[in-house]
N, C-alpha and C positions, 0 to 999 in steps of 0.2 A: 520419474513420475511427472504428471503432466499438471495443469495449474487445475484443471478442471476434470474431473471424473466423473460421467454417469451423465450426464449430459449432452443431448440432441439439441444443436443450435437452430438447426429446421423446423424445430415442432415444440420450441420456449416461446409462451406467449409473455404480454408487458408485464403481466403479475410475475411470473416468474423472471424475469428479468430484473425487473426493481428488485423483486431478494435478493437475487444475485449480485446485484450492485452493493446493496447494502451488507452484504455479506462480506463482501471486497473489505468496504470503508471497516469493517468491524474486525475484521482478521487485521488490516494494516494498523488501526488504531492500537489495538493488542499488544501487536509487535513492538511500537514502538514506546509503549507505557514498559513492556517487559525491558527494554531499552534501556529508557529510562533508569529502571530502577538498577539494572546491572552495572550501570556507570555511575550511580549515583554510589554506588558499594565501593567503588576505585577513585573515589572521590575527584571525581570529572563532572563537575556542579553542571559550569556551560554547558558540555556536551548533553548532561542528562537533562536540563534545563530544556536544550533544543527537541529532543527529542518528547519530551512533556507536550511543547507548542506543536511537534507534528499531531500527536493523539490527538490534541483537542480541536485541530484543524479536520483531521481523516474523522473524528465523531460530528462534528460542525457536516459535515459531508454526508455523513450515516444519517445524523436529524430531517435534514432536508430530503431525502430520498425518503424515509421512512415515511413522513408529510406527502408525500406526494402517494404514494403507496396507497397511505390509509383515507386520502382524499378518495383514491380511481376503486381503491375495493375493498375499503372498511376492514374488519378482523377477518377477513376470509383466510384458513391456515395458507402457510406455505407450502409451497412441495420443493421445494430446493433447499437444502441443509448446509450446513457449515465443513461438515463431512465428505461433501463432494469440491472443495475447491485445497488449494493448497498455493501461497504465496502467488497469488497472482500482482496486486499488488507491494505486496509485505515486504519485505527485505527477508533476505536468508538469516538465519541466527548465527550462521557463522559472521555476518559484518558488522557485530558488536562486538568492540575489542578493548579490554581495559587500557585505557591514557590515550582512547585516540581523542583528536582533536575537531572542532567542530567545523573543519574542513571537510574529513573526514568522514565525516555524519552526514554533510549537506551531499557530498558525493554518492554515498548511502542511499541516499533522499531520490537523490535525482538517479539511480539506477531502480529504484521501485516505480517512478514516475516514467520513466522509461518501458520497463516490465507491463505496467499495467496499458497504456497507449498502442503496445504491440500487443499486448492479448484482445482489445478490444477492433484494433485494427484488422488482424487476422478471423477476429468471432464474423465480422461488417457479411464478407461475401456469404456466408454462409444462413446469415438472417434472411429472411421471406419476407416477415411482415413488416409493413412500411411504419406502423408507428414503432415496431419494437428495432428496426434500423434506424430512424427516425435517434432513441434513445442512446442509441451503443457510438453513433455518430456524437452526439453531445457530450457522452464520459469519455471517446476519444478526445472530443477536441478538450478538453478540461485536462486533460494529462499532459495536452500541448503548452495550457496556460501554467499549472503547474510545474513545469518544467523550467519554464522561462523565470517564473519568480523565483525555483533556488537557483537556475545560472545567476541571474541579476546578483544573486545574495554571494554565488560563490566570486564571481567578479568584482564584490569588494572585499573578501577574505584576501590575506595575501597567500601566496602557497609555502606549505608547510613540510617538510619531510614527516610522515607517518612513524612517529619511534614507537609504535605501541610493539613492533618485535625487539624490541631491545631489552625490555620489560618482560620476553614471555621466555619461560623456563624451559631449555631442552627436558626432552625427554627420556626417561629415565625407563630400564629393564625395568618389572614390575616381577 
């Protein structure tokens, strides 16, 4: 499946765009509160800790988009839903993993920061309209910057070997 369903990049105007955007920030925010709380059960505080600080970062992101949104077109409904995108930013549920470390996470991090840069990258040629390219150009380059701040972060991590398989239980005839 693809990150986006049901949607024509040629004929999205900035309203539907800024949904779009904010749709992003609120699926990865999701993700990563769900995260959170699944590490928080395997008792990996930091890592669920970390992943706490992404939510409130990727919602910090959704506010500001929202603000801008309700500035350019007040309550006007949306027409792009939650239903048409799928992990564009988010991480896959498969890379929460009980006892991983917050190495681990930040790598995490920086593969959704990656994901999202090339979906907006790849959306660019296909935009028309110069403010709504104008837009998808500024969430690309923010996934540049973001990026850069968890390298920085994982450059002072030291590296870890990943033991979260050592912890996970073959599987068994059912």
């Amino acid at each position: 499946m693809g990150p986006i369903i049901g949607l024509e990049f040629e004929r999205l105007t900035l309203r539907d765009a800024l949904d779009l955007a904010i749709l992003i920030e609120e699926e990865a925010r999701d993700r990563y509160w769900e995260f959170a709380d699944q590490l928080a059960v395997h008792d990996t505080k930091e890592v669920s800790d970390f992943f706490l600080r992404m939510a409130r970062i990727e919602e910090r992101h959704r506010s500001e988009l929202f603000q801008r949104r309700q500035t350019l077109f007040g309550d006007a409904p949306p027409t792009v839903h939650r239903g048409q995108l799928f992990d564009v930013e988010a991480p896959g549920y498969e890379e929460a993993r009980a006892f991983m470390g917050v190495r681990q996470a930040l790598e995490t991090v920086l593969a959704a920061e990656v994901k999202a840069f090339l979906f907006f990258s790849e959306a660019l040629p296909r935009v028309k309209d110069p403010e709504l390219k104008a837009l998808f150009e500024e969430l690309r380059d923010e996934e540049v910057q973001h990026q850069a701040l968890v390298n920085a972060e994982l450059a002072r991590r030291p590296e870890k070997p990943d033991d979260s398989e050592a912890y996970a239980d073959d599987p068994v005839a059912q």
